[in-house]
N, C-alpha and C positions, 0 to 999 in steps of 0.2 A: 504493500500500500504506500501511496504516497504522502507524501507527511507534512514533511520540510521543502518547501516550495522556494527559491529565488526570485527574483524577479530586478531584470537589468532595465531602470529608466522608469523614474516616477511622475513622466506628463500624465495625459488623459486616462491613453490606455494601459500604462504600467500602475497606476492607482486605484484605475478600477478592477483588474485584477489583482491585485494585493486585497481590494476591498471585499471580493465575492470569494475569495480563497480563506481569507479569515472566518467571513460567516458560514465555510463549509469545515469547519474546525482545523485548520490546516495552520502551521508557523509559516509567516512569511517573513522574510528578509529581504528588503524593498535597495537600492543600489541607482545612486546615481552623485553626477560628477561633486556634486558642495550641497553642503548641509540646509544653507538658503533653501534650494530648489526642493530636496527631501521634507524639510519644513513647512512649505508650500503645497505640496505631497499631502503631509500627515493631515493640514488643514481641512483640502478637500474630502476626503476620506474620510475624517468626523464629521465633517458636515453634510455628505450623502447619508451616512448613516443613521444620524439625528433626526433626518430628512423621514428616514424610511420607519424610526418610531418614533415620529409625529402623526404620521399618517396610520398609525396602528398597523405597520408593515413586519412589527419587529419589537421585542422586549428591551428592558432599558436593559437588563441584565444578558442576554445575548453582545447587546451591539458592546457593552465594556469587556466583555470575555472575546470579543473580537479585537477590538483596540488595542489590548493587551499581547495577542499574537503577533503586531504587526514590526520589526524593527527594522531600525533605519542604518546605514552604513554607506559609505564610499570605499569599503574596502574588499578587496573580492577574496579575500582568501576568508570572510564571513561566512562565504558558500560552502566552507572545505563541507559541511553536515548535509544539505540540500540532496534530496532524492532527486528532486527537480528543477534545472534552471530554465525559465522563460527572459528572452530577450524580446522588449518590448523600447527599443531605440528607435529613433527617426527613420521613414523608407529611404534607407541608402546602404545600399550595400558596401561601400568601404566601411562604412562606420558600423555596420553589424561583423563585416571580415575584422575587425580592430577588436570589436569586443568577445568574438570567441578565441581571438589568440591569448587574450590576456586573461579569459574564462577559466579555459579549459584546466590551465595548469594547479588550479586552485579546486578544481571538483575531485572527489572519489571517482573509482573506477568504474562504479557501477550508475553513478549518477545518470540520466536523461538532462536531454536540451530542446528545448522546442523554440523558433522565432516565432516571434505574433506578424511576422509582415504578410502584406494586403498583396503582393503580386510578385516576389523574386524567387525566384527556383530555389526549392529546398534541396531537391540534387547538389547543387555550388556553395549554397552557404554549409550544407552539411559536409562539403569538402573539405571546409579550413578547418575542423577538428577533428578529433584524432578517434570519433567514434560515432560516424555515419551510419551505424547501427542503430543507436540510439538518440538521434535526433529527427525530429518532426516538426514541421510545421502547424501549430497551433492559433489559427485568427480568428481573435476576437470579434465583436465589434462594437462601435461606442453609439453609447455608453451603456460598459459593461455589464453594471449593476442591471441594467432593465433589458439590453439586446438577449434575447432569448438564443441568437444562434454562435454555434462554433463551428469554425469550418477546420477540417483535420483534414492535411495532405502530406503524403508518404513520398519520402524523396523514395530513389531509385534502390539505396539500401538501405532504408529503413525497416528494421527486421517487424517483425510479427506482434511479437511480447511487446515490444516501444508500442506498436501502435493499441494496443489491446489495450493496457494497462492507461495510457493517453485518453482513449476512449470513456475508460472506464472512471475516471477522475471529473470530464467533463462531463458525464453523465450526474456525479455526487454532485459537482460546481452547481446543480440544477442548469444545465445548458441542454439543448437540443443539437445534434450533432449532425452536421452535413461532411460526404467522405469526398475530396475531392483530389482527382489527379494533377500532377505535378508541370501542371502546364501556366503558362502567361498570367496573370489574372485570376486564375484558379475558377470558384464558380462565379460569384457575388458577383466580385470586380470586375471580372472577366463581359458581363452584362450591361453592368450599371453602370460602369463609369465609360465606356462610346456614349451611352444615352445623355449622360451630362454634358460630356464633350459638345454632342450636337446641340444641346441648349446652349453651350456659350456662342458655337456657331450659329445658332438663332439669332443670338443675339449682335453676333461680329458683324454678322451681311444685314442686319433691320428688318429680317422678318419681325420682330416683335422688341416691345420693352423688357428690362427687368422683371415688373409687374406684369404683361402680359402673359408671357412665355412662365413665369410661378403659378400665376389665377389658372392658365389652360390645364396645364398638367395635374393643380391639385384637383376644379373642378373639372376638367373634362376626363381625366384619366382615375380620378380619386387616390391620388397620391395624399399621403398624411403632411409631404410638405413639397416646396416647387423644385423644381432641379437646381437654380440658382439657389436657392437659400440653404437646399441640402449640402452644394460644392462648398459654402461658406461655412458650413458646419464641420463636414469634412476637414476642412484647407485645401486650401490652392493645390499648395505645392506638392500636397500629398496626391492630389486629381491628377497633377501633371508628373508626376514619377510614374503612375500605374501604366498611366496614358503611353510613358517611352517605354517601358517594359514591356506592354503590349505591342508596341511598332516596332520594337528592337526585338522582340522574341518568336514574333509571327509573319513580320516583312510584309504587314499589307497596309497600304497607303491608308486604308478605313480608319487606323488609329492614329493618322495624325495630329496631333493636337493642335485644336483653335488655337491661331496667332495670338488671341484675346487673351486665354489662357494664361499663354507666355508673359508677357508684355504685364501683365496684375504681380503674378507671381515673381516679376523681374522690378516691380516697383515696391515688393516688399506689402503689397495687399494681399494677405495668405486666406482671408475670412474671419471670422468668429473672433479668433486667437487673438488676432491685433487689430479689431476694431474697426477694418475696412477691409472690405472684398467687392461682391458685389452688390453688398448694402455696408450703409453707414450707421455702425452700432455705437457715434459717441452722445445718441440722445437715449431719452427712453423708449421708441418707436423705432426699429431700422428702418433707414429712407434706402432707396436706388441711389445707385452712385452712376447708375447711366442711363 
C-alpha cells in the first residue's frame, strides 16, 4: 500500500494533491524551491479545506488530522521514506528532466514516480531515471479537490504492478480513472485543447468577441464555462505547450497554435494567475481584454 506520498511543486496542482492525498489518510511531503512559495502552498490548502467544512463537506476533526499529514521541505532527500513521488512542476520538460535527476538519487529502490503532466511522453521523461519500470504518468486535473477524473498513462515500460497499484490509490484518492495510451495529448488534452485553440482563432480572424465566442459555447453547446474563460483558467502558456507537443508529436499542421495565443503568452498574459489573459480580472467583474 501506498503511504508516504511526495509531491515535487506546491502551485495549483501540487497542493491540490497534497490536499486530497491527506484527506485519503496518506503523509504527504509537499517540495518546492523556498519556503515563501510552500507557505503560500500551506495557505491554500487550509483554506480549501475550511472551504469544504463550511459547506458540511467535511468534519473539523478530519480536515486537522489532514493538516497535520501535510509537511513542507525544499529538501529532496525528505523523500528518502516516500513509497511514492509525484512531480507536479511546470509543463516543461527540461525542468521535469532536472527534477528526476536530482529525485531519483534521494528515493529507495522500490519507490514509484509518477508526472502529473497534461501532454509529454511518459516513455522520455520515464527515460531520465533509472527505473522506467516504475514510473507513470499520473494527470490530475484542476482543481483537484472537486475534478472527479485521473487520467493514468503507461509509458512503454511501465510494468504491471506500477500500474495496478497507481490505479488502485486513485481509486482510495476517491478519483474516477480514465486509462490512456502514451501518445500526444493523451485523452483530455488531446480533444480539448485544438477546441480552445480554435476559439482563440475565433477570435484572431473576428468571427466573434470574447463574449460572443464564451455566450455560444456555454449556451449553445452547454458548456459549464466559455472556451476563453476556461484557457484563462487553465493558463496560456500551459494551452500553448500542449498545443506544440501536439504539433511536435503528431506533425499535422491542425495543431498549430493561434498566433493570438503566442503573442498573450509572449506578453506575459498567462490568465487567471496574473490577472490578465483574455479577461481583465483586476476588478470585481472580469471585463474582455478584446
Amino acid at each position: 500500500m501506498i503511504q508516504n506520498i511526495g509531491i515535487v511543486g506546491s502551485g495549483q496542482m501540487g497542493a491540490g494533491i497534497a490536499h486530497v492525498a491527506a484527506l485519503a489518510d496518506r503523509n504527504v511531503v509537499l517540495l518546492d524551491v523556498n519556503e515563501a512559495v510552500l507557505n503560500k502552498a500551506l495557505e491554500a490548502i487550509e483554506r480549501n479545506i475550511q472551504r469544504q467544512v463550511s459547506r458540511g463537506k467535511l468534519e473539523d476533526g478530519a480536515a486537522e488530522r489532514a493538516l497535520k499529514r501535510i509537511t513542507m521541505t525544499t529538501d529532496y532527500s525528505d523523500f528518502n521514506v516516500a513509497d511514492l513521488v509525484i512531480e507536479a512542476a511546470t509543463e516543461n520538460e527540461g525542468i521535469k528532466r532536472k527534477i528526476f535527476e536530482t529525485l531519483v538519487p534521494n528515493l529507495s529502490k522500490e519507490a514509484l514516480i509518477a508526472s502529473n503532466t497534461s501532454s509529454i511522453s511518459i516513455t522520455r521523461l520515464a527515460s531520465t531515471t533509472d527505473r522506467p519500470g516504475k514510473f507513470i504518468g499520473m494527470h490530475f486535473f484542476n482543481p483537484v479537490p472537486i475534478m472527479q477524473l485521473v487520467e493514468l498513462i503507461r509509458g512503454i515500460a511501465t510494468d504491471d504492478a506500477t500500474f495496478t497499484e497507481i490505479k488502485n490509490l486513485s481509486l482510495e484518492l476517491g478519483k474516477i480513472v480514465a486509462e490512456a495510451q502514451d501518445y500526444p495529448g493523451f485523452i483530455v488534452n488531446r480533444i480539448l485543447v485544438p477546441m480552445l485553440n480554435e476559439a482563440v482563432y475565433a477570435l484572431y480572424e473576428g468571427v466573434g468577441t470574447v463574449e460572443s465566442i464564451d455566450n455560444g459555447l456555454r449556451l449553445g453547446a452547454n458548456h459549464p464555462m466559455g472556451p476563453l474563460q476556461l484557457i484563462d483558467f487553465i493558463g496560456l502558456d500551459t494551452c500553448l505547450s500542449v498545443m506544440q507537443v501536439l504539433q511536435e508529436g503528431l506533425g499535422d499542421p491542425k495543431y498549430r497554435p493561434c498566433p493570438l495565443l503566442i503573442k498573450y503568452v509572449e506578453a506575459g498574459w498567462l490568465g487567471k494567475k496574473t490577472g490578465r489573459g483574455f479577461y481583465d480580472y483586476s476588478n470585481d467583474e472580469p471585463v474582455p481584454t478584446r
